[in-house]
C-alpha positions in Angstrom: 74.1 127.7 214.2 75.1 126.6 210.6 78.6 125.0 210.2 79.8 128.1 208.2 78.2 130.3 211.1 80.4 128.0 213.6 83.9 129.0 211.4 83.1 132.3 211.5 82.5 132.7 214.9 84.9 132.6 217.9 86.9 128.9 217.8 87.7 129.3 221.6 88.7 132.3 224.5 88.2 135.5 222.1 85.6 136.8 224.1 87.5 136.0 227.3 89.9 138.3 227.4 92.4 140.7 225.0 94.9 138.3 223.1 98.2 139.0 221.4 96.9 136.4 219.1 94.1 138.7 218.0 95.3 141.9 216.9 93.4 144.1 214.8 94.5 146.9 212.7 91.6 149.9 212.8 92.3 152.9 210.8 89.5 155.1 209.4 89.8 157.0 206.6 88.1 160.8 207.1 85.0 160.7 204.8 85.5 162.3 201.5 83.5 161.5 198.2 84.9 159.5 195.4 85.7 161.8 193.1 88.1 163.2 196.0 89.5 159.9 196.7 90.2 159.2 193.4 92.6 162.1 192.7 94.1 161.3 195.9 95.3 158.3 195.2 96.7 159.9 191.3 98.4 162.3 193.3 100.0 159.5 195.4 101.0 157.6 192.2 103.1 160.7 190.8 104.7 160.6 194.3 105.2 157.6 194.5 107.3 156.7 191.4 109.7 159.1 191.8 109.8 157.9 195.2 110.2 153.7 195.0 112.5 154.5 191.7 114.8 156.1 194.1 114.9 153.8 197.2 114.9 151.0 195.0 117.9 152.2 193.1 119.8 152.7 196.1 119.0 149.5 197.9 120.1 147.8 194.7 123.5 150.0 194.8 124.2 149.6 198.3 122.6 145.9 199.4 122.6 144.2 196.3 120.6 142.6 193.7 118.2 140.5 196.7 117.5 143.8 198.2 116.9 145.5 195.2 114.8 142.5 193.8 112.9 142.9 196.7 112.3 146.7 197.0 111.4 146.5 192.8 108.5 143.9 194.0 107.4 145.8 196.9 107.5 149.6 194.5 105.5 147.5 191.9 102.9 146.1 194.7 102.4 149.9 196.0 102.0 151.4 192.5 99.6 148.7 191.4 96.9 149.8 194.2 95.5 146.2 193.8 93.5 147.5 197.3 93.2 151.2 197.0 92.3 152.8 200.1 94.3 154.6 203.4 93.6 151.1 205.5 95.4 149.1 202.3 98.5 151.7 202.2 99.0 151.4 205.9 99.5 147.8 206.2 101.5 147.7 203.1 104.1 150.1 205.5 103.9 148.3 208.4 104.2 145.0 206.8 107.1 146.0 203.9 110.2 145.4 205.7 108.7 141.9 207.0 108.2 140.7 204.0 110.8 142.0 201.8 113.0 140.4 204.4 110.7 136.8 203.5 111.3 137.9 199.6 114.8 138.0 200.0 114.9 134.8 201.9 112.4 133.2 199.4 114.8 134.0 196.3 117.7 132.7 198.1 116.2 129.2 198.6 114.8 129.0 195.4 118.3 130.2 193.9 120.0 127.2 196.2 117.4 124.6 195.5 117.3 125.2 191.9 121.0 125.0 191.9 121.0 121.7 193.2 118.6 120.3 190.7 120.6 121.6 187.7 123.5 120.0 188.6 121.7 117.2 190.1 123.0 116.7 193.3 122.1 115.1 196.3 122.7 115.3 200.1 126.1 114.0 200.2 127.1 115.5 197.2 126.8 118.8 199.6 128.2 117.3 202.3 131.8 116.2 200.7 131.8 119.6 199.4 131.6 120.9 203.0 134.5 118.4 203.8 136.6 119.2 201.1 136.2 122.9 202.4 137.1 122.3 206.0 137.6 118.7 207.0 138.9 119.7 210.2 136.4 122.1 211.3 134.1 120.4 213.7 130.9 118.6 212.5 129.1 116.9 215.3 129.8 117.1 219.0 127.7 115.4 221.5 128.0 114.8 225.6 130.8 111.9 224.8 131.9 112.7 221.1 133.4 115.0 218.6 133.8 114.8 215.5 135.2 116.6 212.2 134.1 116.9 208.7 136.1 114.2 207.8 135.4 111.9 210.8 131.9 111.8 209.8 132.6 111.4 205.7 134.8 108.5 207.0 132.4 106.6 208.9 129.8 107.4 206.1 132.3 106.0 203.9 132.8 102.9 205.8 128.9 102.2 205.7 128.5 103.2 202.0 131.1 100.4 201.6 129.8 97.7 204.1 126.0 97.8 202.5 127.4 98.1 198.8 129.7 95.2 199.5 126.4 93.5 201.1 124.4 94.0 197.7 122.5 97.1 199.0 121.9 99.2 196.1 119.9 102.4 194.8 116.0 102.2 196.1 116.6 99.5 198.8 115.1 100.4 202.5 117.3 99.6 205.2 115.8 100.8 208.6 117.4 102.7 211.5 117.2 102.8 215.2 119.6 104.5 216.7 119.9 107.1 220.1 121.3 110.5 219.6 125.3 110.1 218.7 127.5 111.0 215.9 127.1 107.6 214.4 123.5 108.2 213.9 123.8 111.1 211.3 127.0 109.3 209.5 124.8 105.7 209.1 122.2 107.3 207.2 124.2 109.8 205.2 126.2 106.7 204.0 123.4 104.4 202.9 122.5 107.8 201.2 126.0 107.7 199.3 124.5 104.6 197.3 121.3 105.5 196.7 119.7 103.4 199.8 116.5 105.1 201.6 117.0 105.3 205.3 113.6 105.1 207.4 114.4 107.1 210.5 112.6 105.2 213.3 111.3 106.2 216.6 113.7 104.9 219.3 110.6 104.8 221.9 108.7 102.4 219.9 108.3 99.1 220.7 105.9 95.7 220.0 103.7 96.1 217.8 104.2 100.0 216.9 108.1 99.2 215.9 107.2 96.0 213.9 104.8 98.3 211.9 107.4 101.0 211.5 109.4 98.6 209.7 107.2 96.8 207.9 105.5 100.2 206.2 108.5 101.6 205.3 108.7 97.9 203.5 112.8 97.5 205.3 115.0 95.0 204.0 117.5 95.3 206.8 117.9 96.7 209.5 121.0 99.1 211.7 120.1 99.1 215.4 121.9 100.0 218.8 122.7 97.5 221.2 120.5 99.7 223.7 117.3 98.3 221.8 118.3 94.8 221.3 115.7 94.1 223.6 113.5 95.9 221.6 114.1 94.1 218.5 114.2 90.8 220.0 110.6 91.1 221.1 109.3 91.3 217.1 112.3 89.3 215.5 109.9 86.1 215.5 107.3 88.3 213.5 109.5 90.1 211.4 109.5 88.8 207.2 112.5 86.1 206.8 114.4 88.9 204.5 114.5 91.6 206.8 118.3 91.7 207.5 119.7 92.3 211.2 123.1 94.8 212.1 123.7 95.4 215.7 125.6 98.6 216.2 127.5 98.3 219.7 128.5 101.3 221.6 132.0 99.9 222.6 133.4 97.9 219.2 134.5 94.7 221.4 131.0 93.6 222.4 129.8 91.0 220.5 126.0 90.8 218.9 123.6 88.5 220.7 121.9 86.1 218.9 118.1 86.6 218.1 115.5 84.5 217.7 116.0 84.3 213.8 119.6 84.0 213.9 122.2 85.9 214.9 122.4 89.2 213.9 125.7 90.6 212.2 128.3 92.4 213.9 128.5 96.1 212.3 131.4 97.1 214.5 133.7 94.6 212.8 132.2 95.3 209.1 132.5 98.9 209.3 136.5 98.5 210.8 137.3 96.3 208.2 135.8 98.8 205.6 137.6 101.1 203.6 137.3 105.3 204.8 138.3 107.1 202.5 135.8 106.8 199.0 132.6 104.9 198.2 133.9 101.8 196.0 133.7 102.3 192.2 130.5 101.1 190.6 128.2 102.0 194.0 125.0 103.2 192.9 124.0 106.8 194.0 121.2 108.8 194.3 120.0 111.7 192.3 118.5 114.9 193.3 114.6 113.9 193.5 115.2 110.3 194.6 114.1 109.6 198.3 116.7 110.3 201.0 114.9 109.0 204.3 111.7 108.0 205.7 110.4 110.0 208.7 108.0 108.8 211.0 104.7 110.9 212.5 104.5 111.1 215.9 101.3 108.9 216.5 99.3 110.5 218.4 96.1 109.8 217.0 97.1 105.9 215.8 99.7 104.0 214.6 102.7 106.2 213.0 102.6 107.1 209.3 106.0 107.1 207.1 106.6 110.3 205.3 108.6 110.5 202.5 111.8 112.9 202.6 113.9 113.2 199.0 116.9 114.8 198.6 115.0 117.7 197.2 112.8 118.1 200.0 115.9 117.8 202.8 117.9 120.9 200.6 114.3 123.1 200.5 113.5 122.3 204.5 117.5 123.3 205.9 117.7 125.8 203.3 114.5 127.1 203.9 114.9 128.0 207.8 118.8 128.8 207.1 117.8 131.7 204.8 114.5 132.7 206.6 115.9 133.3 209.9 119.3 134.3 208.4 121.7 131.5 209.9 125.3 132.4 209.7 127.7 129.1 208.6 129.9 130.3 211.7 126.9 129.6 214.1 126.7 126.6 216.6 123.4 124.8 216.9 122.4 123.4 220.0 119.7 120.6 219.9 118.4 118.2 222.0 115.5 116.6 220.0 115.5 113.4 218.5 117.4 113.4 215.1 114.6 110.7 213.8 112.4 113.8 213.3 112.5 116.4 211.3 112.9 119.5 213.8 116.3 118.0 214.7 117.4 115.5 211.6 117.0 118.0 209.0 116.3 121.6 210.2 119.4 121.7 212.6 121.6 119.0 211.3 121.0 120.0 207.5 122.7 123.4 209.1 126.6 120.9 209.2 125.7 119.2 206.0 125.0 121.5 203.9 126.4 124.7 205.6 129.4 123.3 207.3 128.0 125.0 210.8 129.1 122.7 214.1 125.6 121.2 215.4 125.6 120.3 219.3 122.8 117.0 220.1 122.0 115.5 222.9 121.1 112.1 223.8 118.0 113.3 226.2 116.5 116.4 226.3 117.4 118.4 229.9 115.7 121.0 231.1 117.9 122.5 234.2 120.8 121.3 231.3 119.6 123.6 228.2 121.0 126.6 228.8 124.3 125.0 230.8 124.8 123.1 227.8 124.0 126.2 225.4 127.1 128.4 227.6 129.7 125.3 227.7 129.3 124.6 224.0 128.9 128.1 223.6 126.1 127.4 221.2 124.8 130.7 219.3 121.1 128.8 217.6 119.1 126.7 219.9 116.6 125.0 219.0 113.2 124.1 221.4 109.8 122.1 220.2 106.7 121.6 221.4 106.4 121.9 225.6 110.2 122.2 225.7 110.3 125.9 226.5 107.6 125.7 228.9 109.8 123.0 230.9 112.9 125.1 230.6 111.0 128.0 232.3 109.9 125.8 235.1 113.3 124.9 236.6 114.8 127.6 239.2 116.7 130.6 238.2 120.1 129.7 237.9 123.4 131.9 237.0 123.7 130.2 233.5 120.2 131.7 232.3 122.0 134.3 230.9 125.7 133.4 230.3 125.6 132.1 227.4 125.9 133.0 223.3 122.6 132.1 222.1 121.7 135.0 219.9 118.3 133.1 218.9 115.8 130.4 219.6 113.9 128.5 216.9 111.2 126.0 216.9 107.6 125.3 216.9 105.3 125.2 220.3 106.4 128.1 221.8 103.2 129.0 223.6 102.2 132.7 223.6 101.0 133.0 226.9 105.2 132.3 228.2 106.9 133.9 225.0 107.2 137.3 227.1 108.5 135.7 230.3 110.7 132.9 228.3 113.0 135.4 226.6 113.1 138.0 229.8 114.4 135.6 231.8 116.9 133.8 229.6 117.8 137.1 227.4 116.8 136.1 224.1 117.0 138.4 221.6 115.2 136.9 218.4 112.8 133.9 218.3 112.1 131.9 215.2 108.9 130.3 215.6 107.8 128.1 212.3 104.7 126.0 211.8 105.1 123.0 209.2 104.5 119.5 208.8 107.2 117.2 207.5 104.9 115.5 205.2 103.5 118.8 204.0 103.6 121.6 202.1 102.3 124.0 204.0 105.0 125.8 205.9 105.6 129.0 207.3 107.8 131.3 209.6 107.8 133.9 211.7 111.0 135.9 211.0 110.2 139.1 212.9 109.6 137.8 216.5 106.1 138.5 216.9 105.0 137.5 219.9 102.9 134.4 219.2 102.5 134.3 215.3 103.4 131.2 213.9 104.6 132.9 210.4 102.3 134.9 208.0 101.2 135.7 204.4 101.8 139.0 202.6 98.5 140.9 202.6 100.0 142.6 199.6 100.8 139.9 197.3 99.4 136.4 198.8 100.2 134.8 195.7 104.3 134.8 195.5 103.5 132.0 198.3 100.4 130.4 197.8 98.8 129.0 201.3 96.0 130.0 202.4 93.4 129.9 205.5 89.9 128.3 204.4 86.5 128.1 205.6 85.7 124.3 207.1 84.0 122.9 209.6 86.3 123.0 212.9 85.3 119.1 214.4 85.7 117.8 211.2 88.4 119.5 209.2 86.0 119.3 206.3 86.0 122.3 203.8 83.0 124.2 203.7 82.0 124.3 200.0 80.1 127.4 198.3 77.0 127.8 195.7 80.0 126.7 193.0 81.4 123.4 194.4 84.7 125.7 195.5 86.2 126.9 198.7 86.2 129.9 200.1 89.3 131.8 202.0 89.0 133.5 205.6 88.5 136.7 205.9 91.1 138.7 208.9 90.5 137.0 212.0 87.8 134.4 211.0 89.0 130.7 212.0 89.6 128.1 209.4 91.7 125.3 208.5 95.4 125.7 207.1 96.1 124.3 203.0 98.8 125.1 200.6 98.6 125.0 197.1 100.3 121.9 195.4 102.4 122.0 192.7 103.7 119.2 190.7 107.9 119.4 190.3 108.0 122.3 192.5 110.4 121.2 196.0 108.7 123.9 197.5 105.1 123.2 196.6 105.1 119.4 196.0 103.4 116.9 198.3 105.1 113.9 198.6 103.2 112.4 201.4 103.9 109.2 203.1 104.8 105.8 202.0 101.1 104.7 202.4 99.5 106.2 199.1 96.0 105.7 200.8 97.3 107.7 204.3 98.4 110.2 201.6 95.1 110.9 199.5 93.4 112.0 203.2 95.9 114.9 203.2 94.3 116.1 199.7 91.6 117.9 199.0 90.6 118.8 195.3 88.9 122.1 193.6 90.0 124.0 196.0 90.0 127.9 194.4 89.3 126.9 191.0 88.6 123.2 189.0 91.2 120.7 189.1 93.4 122.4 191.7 95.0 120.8 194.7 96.3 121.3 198.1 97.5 119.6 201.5 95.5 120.0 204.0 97.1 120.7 207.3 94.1 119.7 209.8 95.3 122.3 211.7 92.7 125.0 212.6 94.5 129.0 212.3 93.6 132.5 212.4 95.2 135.7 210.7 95.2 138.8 211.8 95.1 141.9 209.3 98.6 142.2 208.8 98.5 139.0 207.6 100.2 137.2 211.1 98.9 133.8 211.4 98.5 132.1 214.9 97.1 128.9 215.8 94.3 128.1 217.4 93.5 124.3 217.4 93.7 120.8 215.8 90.6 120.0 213.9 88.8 117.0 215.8 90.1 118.4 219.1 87.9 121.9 219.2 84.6 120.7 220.5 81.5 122.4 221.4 79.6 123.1 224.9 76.9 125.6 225.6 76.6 126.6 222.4 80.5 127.7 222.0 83.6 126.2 220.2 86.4 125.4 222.9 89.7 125.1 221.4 91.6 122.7 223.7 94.7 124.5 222.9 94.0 127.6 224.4 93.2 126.2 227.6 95.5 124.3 228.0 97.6 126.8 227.8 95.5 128.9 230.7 95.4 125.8 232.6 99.0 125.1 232.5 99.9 128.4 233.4 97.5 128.3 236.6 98.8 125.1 237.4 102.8 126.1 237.4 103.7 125.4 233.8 102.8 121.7 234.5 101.8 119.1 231.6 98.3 119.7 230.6 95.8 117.7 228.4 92.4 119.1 227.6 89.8 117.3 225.7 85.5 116.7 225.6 84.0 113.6 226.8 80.3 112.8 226.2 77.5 113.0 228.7 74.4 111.0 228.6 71.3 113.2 226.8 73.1 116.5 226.9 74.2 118.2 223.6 77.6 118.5 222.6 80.9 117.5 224.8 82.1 118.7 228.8 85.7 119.6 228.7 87.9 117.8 230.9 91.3 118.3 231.8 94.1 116.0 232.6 96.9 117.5 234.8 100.2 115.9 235.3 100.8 116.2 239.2 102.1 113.2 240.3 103.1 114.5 243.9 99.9 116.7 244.1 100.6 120.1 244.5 97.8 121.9 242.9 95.0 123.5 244.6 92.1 122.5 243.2 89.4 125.3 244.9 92.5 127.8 244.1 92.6 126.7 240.7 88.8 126.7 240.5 89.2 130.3 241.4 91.8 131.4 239.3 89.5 129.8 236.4 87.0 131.5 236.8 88.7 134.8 236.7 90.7 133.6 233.3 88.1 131.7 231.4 84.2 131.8 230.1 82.5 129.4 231.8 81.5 127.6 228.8 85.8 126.7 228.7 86.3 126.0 231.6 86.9 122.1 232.2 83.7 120.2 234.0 86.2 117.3 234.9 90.0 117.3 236.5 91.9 114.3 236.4 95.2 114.4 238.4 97.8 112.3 236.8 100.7 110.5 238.2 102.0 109.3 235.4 102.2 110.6 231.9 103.1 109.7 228.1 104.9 111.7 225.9 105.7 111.3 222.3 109.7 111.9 220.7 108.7 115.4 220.2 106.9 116.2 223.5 103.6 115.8 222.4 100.6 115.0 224.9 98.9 111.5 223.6 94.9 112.6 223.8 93.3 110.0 222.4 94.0 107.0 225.2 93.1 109.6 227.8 89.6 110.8 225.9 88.4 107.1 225.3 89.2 106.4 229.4 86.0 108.8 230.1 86.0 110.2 233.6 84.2 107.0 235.3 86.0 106.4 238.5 86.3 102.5 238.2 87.9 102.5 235.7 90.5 105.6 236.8 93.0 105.2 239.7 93.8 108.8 239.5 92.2 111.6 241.6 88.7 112.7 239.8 86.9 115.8 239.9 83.7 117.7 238.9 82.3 121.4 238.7 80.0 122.2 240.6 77.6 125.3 240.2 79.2 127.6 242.2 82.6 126.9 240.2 84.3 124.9 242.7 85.1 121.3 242.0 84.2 118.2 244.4 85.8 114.8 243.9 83.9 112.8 241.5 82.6 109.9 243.2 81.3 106.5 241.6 77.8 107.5 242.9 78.3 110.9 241.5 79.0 109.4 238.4 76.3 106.9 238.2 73.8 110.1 238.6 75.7 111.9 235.5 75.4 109.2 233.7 71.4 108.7 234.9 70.7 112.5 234.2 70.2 113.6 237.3 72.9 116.0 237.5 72.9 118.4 235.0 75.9 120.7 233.8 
């Protein structure tokens, strides 16, 4: 099969069983000959004018100018019959209150963004605003803390002051590790009152993964909690002799302990001795395209990678979600993810600083705790990433699964094979699942609730938002070029890997990439539709449907290919999980010896070994094609996890499935389906040929 045979054909389960991720529209129009056709659709035109003309009038009268902006670009879609036919028509109708809603949303955040940029403002700028509005009104509130609009412009203040005072000025890096807490958000947003970038690090780091994160993102200082002093005294020694050292002390009175390269200063005492209530006169400050924060990939496949956040970019991400999913100022946010990333730092806590809403965090993320927390803070938006969800369905019913305020749940991860089940039980009424990157460009949303779309593109004007799905090769990511050097897009429900057009000067089309220039030119891929055109490339491997839902199906590098088929590891997982009682779940392909392609093998987090493997085996082979279905099990007992609750792969792939080098249980398929545990001698005869798969 040729590589652009491969794309086309299925990328994992399709031909397993019926998926909400496949849906596919079929309507036949009754045969009729041209000429027939052709008045038809000039009889349709005189209909329709009168008819748009009207329902755009009122919409305009009765919602607006958004609404009527809208309706105007839908009426002048229909009428220009850019796809004539019954099929084109239908999915125009289904599809018209979706995206008008997106249009809406779309002018909105260009409106606000634009705004910003003519009056050149920056992040703080929006956030004093907000204070002078309602200082009182509360900003932050955590397990242990709240705190007001002006609580948190004070401590802001106070560090603004401190580093300015220090000889911190516009373009300096000072780094940040902090946990969760109110303190956090106000460090940052103070250093941004001056003009200082703030990289946002990754609290579990440690060794030689911190002392990279702060020497990419090139840090001249920096802010950390006493909780990591440990941390930081580990790397001090290898640390440049410039890099500045703040400890920030939970409780003010404890003193800083001295580091190997000195003693590090005592922020507590600077910041109380700091003035509260203004930045001091002749402070630089930032303008509205300068770089607000550094944030940090998650490192799953190597060391992580700094991306660049400006002020533009924060306004265009929080605005962007605000408007899409139609957050209300008055709403409460609940999240418990890590504010060093962007699902939590920007897309929730951008709701307080430039919305005025109240945000909720958490210092750890709690399962049994979610929904408790969601009803006592009586939170109205929560938030979820990743496997959150799937943990939060795994705890026993409780009486708070329902008595709470949350109106809506937003995030990314939110499996499809649980969606159903996740907001039965808990009684959620909307979910806002949205697929982006922080360092790209490529981002969309699903702002109708369908079940297991990660967003979509209008099938009737694709270009007011210009991504697109292209053909590529699904191992490598590579784009699959045609007879004229260019790339082609993916028809409905044809597999290919996820771009979006770049834009010079446009916050919502620009790339800015990461801090690495080198890490960013891999994201970039050139003559894409037409000569001298750019766009990010995701690595991420989607599908769309014919109403123009996208959903995704894997990461390119992790699809592999057995007996002839593309597995997505995704997708199983997901089945696996599911099997296995919503348990952690890594799938991935390992080589064996002389046979083409790679043997899936799954890892499964069961440290207290409850699964049945011959049950599982069973249930398998009832919900996956035997060319998916793992040839190796690997029991875990322990397990790593990223900020974010990602699965690291790549350690687990390169350890193989040799039992001396594996402590945990081991397992192969045998013919009959079953799995037997996987022996040294078993594995010698793999690895000798004699046991064929």
């Amino acid at each position: 099969m040729s590589g652009s045979d491969a794309t086309r054909g299925s990328t994992a389960l399709n031909s397993a069983q019926p998926d909400a991720n496949n849906v596919q529209i079929t309507v036949d129009s009754p045969p009729s000959n041209k000429k027939s056709k052709s008045n038809l659709r000039r009889y349709l035109q005189l209909l329709l004018v009168p008819i748009l003309g009207a329902g755009t009038a009122l919409l305009w009268y009765y919602h607006g100018i958004w609404f009527g902006l809208a309706a105007l670009y839908v009426s002048l879609s229909a009428l220009l019959l850019v796809r004539p036919g019954w099929r084109w028509f239908y999915i125009a109708a289904v599809t018209s209150r979706r995206d008008t809603t997106a249009l809406v949303a779309y002018i909105r955040v260009l409106s606000f963004v634009k705004s910003q940029e003519r009056k050149n403002l920056n992040v703080a700028d929006i956030f004093e605003a907000n204070v002078a509005r309602h200082a009182d009104k509360l900003a932050i509130v955590s397990e242990t803390q709240q705190w007001t609009f002006r609580q948190l412009n004070e401590h802001a203040n106070r560090v603004a002051n401190v580093f300015h005072n220090h000889g911190y000025k516009k373009g300096d890096v000072v780094g940040l590790l902090l946990e969760n807490r109110t303190e956090f958000v106000a460090t940052w947003l103070g250093l941004a009152k001056i003009g200082v970038i703030t990289p946002l690090i990754n609290t579990n780091l440690r060794g030689a993964s911190l002392l990279h994160s702060i020497q990419v993102g090139e840090c001249s200082a920096l802010i950390y909690g006493v909780g990591y002093r440990v941390a930081v005294m580990d790397i001090a020694k290898d640390l440049p002799a410039h890099v500045a050292l703040y400890q920030f002390n939970d409780e003010p009175a404890t003193p800083s302990e001295p580091l190997s390269q000195g003693l590090a200063q005592h922020l507590n005492a600077l910041l109380e001795a700091a003035p509260k209530d203004k930045v001091a006169a002749g402070a630089s400050r930032a303008d509205h395209h300068d770089k607000l924060v550094y944030i940090y990939t998650s490192g799953t496949t190597g060391l992580p990678k700094a991306a660049v956040i400006t002020h533009s970019r924060y306004f265009f991400i929080a605005a962007g979600i605000h408007f899409a999913l139609g957050f209300r100022d008055k709403d409460i946010f609940y999240t418990p993810l890590p504010l060093y990333h962007t699902a939590g730092g920007v897309m929730s806590m951008g709701q307080a600083l430039l919305f005025g809403s109240t945000v909720v965090i958490r210092k750890k993320f709690s399962a049994s705790g979610y929904f408790a927390d969601c009803a006592k803070f009586k939170a109205t938006i929560g938030q979820y990433i990743g496997e959150m969800a799937r943990y939060i369905l795994a705890t026993p019913p409780a009486a708070h699964d329902r008595q709470h305020q949350v109106r809506m749940v937003f995030g990314n991860g939110l499996r499809p094979q649980i969606w159903p089940q996740f907001v039965e039980r808990f009684g959620i009424k909307h979910v806002g699942e949205f697929y982006g990157a922080t360092e790209g460009n490529a981002n969309i949303m699903n702002n109708d609730s369908t079940v297991g779309a990660i967003g979509f593109v209008s099938r009737v004007l694709p270009q007011i938002y210009p991504i697109s799905i292209i053909r590529a090769d699904p191992h490598t990511g590579e784009p699959l070029r045609n007879s004229k050097g260019l790339c082609d897009r993916c028809e409905p429900n044809e597999t290919g890997v996820f771009i979006g057009k770049i834009v010079k000067g446009n916050p919502c089309r620009a790339f800015l990439g990461y801090v690495d220039t080198k890490a960013s030119s891999k994201k970039v891929v050139h003559d894409v539709f037409e000569k001298g055109d750019m766009a990010f490339l995701s690595g991420d491997l989607l599908v769309s449907d014919e109403r123009g839902y996208l959903y995704f199906r894997d990461r390119t590098g992790d699809t592999f290919r057995w007996k002839g088929e593309n597995v997505s590891t995704s997708e199983v997982e997901a089945q696996l999980s599911n099997l296995a009682g919503y348990k952690d779940t890594i799938v991935y392909g390992v080589c064996i010896p002389q046979t083409e392609g790679r043997a899936g093998m799954a890892a499964i987090y069961d440290p207290v070994r409850e699964v049945d493997v011959q049950i599982l085996a069973k249930q398998l082979q009832q919900t996956l094609p035997n060319y998916a279905r793992p040839l190796f099990l690997r029991f875990l007992r322990k397990i790593d996890l990223t900020g974010t609750f990602k699965l690291r792969k790549v350690e687990l792939q390169q350890h193989g499935y040799d039992p001396a080098t594996i402590e945990d249980e081991l397992y192969y398929a045998q013919p009959d389906g079953s799995y037997a545990p996987l022996t040294q001698e078993i594995y010698e005869r793999i690895q000798r040929n004699e046991l064929r798969f």
